[in-house]
N, C-alpha and C positions, 0 to 999 in steps of 0.2 A: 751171433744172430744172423740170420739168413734175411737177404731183402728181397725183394718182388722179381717175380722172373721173367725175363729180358720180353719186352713190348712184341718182340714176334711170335713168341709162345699165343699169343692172340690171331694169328693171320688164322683164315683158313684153309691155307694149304699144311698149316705145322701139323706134324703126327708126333706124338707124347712117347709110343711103344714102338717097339720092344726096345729103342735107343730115340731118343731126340732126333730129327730130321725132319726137312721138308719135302713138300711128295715132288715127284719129278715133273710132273706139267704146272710147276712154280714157274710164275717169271723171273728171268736173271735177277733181276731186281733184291726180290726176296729173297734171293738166295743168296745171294751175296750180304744182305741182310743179316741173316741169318752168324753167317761167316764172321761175320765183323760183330754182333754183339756177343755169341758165343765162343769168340776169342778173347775179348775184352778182360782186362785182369777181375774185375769186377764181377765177372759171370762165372768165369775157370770153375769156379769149386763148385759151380750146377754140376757138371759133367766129370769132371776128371775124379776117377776113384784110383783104388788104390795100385787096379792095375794101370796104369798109364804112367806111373813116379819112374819108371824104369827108361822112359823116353825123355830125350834133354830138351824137347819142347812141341809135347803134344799140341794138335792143333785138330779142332772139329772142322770136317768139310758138311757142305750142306746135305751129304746124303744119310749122315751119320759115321762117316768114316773117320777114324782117328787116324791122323799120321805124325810122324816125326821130322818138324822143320827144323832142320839141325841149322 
């Protein structure tokens, strides 16, 4: 079952396409926001598809960047 998706998905700086991200004139705040719930183990399975299993701990930055925090 999938649950509600994370309370910043509501700001209006968040953009849905063409990857999840917040737009760049966010304040820190948000973005950092952003960081912290779409890392959260709780959110992971919003984002992480099947290409990202190959990295030992993807991590979303607030632009949409995926990287690998080993």
């Amino acid at each position: 079952m999938i649950g509600p998706a994370p309370s910043i998905t509501n700001s209006k700086f968040f953009v849905a396409k063409p990857v999840w991200h917040m737009k760049d004139d966010a304040p820190d705040r948000m973005k950092a926001l952003f960081e912290t719930q779409m890392n959260n183990e709780k959110n992971r399975f919003i984002w992480m598809l099947d290409k990202y299993k190959g990295m030992k701990n993807p991590y979303i930055r607030w632009n949409g960047e995926v990287i690998d925090r080993e």
